[in-house]
VEXDREN-2710 file (C-alpha; in Angstrom, 1 decimal):
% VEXDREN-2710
k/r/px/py/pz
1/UNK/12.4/-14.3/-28.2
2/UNK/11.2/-14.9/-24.5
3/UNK/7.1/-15.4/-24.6
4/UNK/5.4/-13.7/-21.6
5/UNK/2.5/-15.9/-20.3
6/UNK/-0.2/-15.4/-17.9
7/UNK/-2.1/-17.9/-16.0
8/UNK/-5.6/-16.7/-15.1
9/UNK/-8.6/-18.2/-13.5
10/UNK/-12.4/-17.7/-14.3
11/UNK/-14.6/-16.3/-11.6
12/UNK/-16.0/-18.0/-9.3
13/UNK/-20.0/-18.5/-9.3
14/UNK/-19.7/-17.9/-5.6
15/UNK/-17.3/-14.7/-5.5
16/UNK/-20.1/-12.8/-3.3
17/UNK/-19.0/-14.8/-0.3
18/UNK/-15.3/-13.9/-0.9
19/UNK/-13.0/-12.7/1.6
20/UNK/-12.8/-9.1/2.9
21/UNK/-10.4/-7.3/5.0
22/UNK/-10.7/-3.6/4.5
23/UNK/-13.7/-3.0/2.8
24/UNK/-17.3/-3.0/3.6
25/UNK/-19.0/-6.0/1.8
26/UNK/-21.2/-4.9/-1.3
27/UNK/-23.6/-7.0/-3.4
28/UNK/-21.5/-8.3/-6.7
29/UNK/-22.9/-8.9/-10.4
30/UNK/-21.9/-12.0/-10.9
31/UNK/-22.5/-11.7/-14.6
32/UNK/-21.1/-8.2/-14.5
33/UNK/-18.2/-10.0/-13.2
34/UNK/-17.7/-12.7/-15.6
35/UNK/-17.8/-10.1/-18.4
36/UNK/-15.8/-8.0/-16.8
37/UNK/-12.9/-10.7/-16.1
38/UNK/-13.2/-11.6/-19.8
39/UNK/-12.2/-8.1/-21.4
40/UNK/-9.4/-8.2/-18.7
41/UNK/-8.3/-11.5/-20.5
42/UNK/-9.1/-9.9/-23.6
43/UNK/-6.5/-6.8/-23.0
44/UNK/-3.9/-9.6/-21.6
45/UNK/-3.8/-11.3/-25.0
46/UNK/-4.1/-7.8/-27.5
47/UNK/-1.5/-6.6/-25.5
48/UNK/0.5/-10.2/-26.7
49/UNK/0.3/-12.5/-23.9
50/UNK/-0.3/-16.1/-23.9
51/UNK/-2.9/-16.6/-21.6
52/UNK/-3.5/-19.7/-20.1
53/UNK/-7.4/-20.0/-19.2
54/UNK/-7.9/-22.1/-15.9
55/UNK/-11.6/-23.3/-15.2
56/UNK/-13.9/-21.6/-12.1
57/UNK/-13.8/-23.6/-8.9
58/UNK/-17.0/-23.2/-7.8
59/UNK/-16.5/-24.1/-4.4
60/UNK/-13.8/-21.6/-3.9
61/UNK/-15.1/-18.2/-3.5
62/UNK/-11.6/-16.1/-4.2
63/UNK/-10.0/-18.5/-7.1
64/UNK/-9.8/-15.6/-9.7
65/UNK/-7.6/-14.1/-7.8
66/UNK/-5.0/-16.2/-9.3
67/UNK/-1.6/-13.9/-8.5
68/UNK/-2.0/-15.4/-4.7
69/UNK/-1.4/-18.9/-5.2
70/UNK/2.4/-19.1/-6.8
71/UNK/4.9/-17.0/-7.5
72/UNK/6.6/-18.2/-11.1
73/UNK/10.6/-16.7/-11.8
74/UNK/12.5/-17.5/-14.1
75/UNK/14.5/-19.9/-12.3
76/UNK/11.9/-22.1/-10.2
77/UNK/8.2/-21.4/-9.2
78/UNK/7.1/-21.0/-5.1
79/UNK/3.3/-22.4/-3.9
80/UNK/1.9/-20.0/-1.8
81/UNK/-0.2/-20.8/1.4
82/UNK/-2.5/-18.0/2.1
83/UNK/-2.9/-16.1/4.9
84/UNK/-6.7/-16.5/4.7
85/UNK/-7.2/-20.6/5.4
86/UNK/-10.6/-20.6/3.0
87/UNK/-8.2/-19.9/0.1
88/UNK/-5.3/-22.2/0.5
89/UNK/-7.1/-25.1/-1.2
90/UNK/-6.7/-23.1/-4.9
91/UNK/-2.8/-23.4/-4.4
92/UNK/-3.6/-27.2/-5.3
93/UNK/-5.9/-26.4/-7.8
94/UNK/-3.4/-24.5/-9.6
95/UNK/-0.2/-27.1/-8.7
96/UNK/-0.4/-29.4/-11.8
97/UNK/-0.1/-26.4/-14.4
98/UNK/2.5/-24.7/-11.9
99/UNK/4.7/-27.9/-12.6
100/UNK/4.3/-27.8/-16.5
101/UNK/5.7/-24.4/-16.4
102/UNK/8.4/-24.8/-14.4
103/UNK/10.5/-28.3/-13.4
104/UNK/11.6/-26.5/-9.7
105/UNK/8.9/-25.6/-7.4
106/UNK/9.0/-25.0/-3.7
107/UNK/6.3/-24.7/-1.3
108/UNK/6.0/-22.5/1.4
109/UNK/5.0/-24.4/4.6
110/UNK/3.3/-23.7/8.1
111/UNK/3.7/-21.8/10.2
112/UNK/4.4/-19.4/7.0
113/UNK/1.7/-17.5/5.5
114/UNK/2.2/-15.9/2.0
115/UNK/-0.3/-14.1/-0.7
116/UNK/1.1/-13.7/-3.8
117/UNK/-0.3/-10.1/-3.7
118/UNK/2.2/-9.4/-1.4
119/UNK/5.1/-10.0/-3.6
120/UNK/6.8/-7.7/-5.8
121/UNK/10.0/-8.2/-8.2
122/UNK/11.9/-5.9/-10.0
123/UNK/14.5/-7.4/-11.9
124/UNK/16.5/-9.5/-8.9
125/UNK/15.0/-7.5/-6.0
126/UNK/12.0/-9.1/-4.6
127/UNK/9.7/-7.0/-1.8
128/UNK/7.3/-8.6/0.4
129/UNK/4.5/-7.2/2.6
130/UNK/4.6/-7.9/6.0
131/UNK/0.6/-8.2/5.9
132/UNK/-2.3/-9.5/7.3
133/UNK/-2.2/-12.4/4.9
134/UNK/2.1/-13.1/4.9
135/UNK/4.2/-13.4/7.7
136/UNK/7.8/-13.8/8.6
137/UNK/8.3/-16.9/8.5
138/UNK/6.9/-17.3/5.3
139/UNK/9.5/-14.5/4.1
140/UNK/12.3/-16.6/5.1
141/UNK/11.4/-20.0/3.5
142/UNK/10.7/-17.6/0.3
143/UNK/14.3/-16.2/0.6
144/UNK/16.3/-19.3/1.0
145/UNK/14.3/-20.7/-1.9
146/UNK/14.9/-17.7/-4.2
147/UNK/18.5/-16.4/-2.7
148/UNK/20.3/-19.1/-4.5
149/UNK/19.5/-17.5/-7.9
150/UNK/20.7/-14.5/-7.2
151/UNK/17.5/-12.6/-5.7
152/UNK/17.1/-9.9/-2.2
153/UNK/14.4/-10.4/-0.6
154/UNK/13.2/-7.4/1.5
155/UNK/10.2/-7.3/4.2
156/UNK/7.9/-3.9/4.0
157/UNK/5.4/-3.3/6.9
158/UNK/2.3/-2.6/5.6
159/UNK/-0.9/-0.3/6.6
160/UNK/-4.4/0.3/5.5
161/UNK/-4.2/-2.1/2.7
162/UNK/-4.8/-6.0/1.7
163/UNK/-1.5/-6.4/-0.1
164/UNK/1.6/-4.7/-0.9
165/UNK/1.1/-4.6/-4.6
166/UNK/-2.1/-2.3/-3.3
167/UNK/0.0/0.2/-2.4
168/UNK/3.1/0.0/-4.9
169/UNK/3.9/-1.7/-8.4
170/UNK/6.7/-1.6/-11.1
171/UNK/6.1/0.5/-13.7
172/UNK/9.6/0.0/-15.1
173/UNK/13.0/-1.6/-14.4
174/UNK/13.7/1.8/-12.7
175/UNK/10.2/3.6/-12.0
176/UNK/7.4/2.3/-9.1
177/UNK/4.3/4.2/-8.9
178/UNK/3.4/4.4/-5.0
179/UNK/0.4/5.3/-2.6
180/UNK/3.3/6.5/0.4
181/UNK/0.0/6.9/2.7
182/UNK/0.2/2.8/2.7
183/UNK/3.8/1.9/2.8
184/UNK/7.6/3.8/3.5
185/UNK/8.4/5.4/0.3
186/UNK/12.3/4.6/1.8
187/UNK/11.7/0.8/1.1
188/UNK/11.8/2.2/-2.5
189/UNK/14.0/4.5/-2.6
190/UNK/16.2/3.0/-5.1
191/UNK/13.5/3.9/-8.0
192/UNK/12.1/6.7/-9.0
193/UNK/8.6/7.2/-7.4
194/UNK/5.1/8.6/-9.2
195/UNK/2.9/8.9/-6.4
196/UNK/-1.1/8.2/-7.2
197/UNK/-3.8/11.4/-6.8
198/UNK/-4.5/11.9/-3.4
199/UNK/-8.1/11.2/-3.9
200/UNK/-7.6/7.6/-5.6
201/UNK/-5.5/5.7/-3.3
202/UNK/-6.5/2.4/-5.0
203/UNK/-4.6/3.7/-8.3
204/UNK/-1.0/1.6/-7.6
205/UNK/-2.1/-1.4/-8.5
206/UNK/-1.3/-2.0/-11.8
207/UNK/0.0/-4.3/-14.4
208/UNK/3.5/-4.1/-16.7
209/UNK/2.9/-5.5/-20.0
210/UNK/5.5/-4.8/-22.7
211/UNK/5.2/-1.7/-23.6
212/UNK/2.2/-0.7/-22.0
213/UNK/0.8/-0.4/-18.2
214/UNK/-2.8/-2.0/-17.4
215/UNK/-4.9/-0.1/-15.3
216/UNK/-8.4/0.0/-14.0
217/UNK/-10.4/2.4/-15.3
218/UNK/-12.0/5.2/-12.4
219/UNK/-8.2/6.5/-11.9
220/UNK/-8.6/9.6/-14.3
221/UNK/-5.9/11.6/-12.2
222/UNK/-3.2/9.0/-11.9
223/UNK/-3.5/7.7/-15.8
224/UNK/-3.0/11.3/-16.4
225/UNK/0.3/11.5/-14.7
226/UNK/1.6/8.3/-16.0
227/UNK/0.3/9.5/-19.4
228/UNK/2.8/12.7/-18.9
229/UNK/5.3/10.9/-17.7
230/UNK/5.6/9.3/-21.1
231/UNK/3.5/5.7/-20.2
232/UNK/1.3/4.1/-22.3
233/UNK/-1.5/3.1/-20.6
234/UNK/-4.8/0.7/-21.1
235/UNK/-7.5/0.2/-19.1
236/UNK/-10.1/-2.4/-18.4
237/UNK/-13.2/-1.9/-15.6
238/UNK/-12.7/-4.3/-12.9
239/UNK/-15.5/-2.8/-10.3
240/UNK/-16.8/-5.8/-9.5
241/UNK/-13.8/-7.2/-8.7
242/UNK/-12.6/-4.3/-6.8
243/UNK/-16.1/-5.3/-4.4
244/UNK/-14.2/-8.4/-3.7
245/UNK/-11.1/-6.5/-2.9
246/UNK/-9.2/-7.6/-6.1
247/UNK/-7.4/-5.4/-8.6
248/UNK/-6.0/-6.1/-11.9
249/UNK/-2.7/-7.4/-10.6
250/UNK/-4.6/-10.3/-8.8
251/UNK/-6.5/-11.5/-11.8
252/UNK/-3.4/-13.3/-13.1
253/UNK/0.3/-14.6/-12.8
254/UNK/3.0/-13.4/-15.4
255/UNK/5.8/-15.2/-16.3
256/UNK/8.3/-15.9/-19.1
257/UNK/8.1/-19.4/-20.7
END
């Protein structure tokens, strides 16, 4: 039986001076933070992943958000090299555990720019946000690494939004759940589509655990619909991560061991 793991990082002390692209900056708790980040790990492992608890770098303001720094498939794992410069120091913070998990890694390399955030698989289809934070070139190097195992990879503009995984994530092998105001529905138009409440256009960011989707909590419109539409669904309050422009996605990377 394939284990699913997580690698997650604790928050950093100095998270207030975080990077921010489309939000206005507002004080954060740190303690609220920390507390906060724990009952995300919490719901990670009750939900029966094996979570593997990286230290706070203190120095580095955005280090819980983990998901930016690699991207772990089956096959091989890819180091990131974030779009924001202040970041790409974590992607060496996180490289020795990175090559315990997996024996291949790749690295994307200058002029490329890639967040992890921006990356989203679905079985062998991989989509990536053309974004603030990745670029083109970036895009490429990630395809020719990933290509030879039998993966697309697909480039989606992107608007109003940090990542792509802000505006559509993987509910199922077949199902996305979607903010269209923030990317082409069309670029997805091989799944079936459950499009968030108008009025909560941060609700697509979301996690798929086995048998369950985690959410954060102030979405009470969306978790309805994906309630109907036969989901089970948890939820954990992440507001002081959302003042850093994180989400629950962010907070950790998945992978099989």
């Amino acid at each position: 039986m394939t284990t699913l793991r997580a690698f997650t990082r604790a928050v950093s002390p100095a998270i207030a001076d975080c990077e921010l692209s489309f939000i206005d900056r507002e004080p954060i708790n740190l303690a609220l933070a920390q507390q906060q980040h724990m009952a995300y790990v919490d719901a990670l492992i009750e939900a029966g992943v094996d979570v593997i608890a990286l230290p706070a770098l203190p120095d580095l303001p955005d280090s819980v958000f983990v998901e930016d720094t690699v991207l772990l498939f089956d096959e091989l794992a890819v180091l990131t090299r974030p779009g924001a410069s202040s970041r790409r120091a974590e992607v060496q913070a996180i490289a020795s555990a990175v090559h315990h998990a997996r024996t291949t890694v790749a690295e994307i390399k200058a002029p490329g720019t890639l967040d992890g955030g921006d990356v989203l698989r679905i079985g062998k289809r991989v989509f990536v946000g053309l974004s603030q934070r990745s670029n083109q070139s970036a895009i490429d190097q990630l395809a020719a690494s990933v290509q030879p195992f039998g993966y697309s990879v697909t480039a989606v503009p992107m608007q109003q939004c940090l990542h792509l995984k802000s505006s559509v994530t993987a509910l199922s092998d077949d199902t996305v759940l979607i903010n269209t105001d923030w990317v082409d529905a069309a670029y997805f138009s091989a799944y079936r589509q459950i499009r968030v409440a108008t009025s909560e256009p941060h609700a697509a960011n979301v996690v798929r655990l086995p048998g369950q989707i985690l959410m954060p909590t102030g979405f009470p419109q969306t978790q309805a619909e994906l309630l109907a539409q036969g989901f089970a669904v948890i939820t954990v309050n992440v507001s002081e991560l959302q003042k850093a422009e994180g989400a629950v996605t962010c907070c950790s990377v998945l992978f099989n061991a």
